[in-house]
C-alpha positions, 0 to 999 in steps of 0.5 A, a space after each residue: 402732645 407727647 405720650 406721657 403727657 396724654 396718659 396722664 391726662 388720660 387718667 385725670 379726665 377718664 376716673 370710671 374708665 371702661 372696661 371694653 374701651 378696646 372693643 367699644 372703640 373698634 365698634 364690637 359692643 356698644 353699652 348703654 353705659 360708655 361715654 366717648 371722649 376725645 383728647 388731642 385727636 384721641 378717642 377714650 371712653 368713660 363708664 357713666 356708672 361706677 357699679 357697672 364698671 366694677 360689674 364688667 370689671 369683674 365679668 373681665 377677671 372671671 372670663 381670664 381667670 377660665 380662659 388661661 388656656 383658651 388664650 395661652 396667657 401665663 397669669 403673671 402678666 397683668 395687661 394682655 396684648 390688644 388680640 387677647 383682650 379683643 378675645 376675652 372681651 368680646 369673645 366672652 360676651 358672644 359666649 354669654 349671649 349664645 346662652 341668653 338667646 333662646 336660638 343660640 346664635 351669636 350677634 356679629 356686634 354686641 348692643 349693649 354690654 350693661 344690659 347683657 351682663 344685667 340679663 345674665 346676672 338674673 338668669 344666673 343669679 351672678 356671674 360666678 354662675 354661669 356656665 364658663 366651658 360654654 363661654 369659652 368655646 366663643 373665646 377660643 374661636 372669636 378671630 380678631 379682624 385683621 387690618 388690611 394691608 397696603 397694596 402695592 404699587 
């Protein structure tokens, strides 16, 4: 399958898309919302839920518009390459989650996204609430894992 034609199969078959397909499919969160797919050999991942997606979409904007700095991103580009994604995404998340937990640690995977933004949203009353210099400190240290390289021979 050709790459143009993936895409808009893409499209056609994933209408709710998640919005941390990136950090759902490199097993860093899990959601009680995401749905796995596969097309031609390739795994996407759909939200079951339209408020939910829009929820996290949201928490996503929120978490880019405060961390320019945190991730050196300029604001005209609209996608981020696939580390500052992972960064913001699951960085964020850890962030949120050292505030929601009574011992502040931080998980190495977060369990479920819907229940997390659900939680914080309560606590917080919304997500424009929270407080972002907090967060921010998970984003700038959260290392993407790197892929390992081929030995040599």
């Amino acid at each position: 399958m050709d790459q143009d034609a993936f895409r808009q199969t893409y499209r056609e078959v994933n209408k709710v898309y998640c919005a941390f397909e990136k950090s759902v499919l490199t097993n860093q969160c899990a959601c009680s919302e995401a749905e796995r797919f596969c097309i031609a050999e390739r795994e996407g991942v759909h939200c079951r839920s339209q408020p939910a997606q829009q929820r996290c979409i949201r928490w996503l904007e929120l978490l880019r518009e405060h961390a320019r700095f945190a991730l050196r991103a300029d604001e005209e580009r609209k996608l981020l390459p696939h580390g500052k994604a992972m960064r913001l995404q699951v960085g964020g998340l850890r962030g949120l989650l050292s505030l929601l937990t009574t011992n502040g640690q931080t998980p190495g995977v977060i369990e479920n996204v819907y229940a997390t933004l659900e939680d914080a949203e309560q606590r917080f009353g919304q997500l424009e609430s929270l407080p972002f210099s907090a967060i921010m400190r998970e984003v700038a240290a959260y290392q993407v894992r790197r892929r390992s390289g081929r030995s040599r021979r």
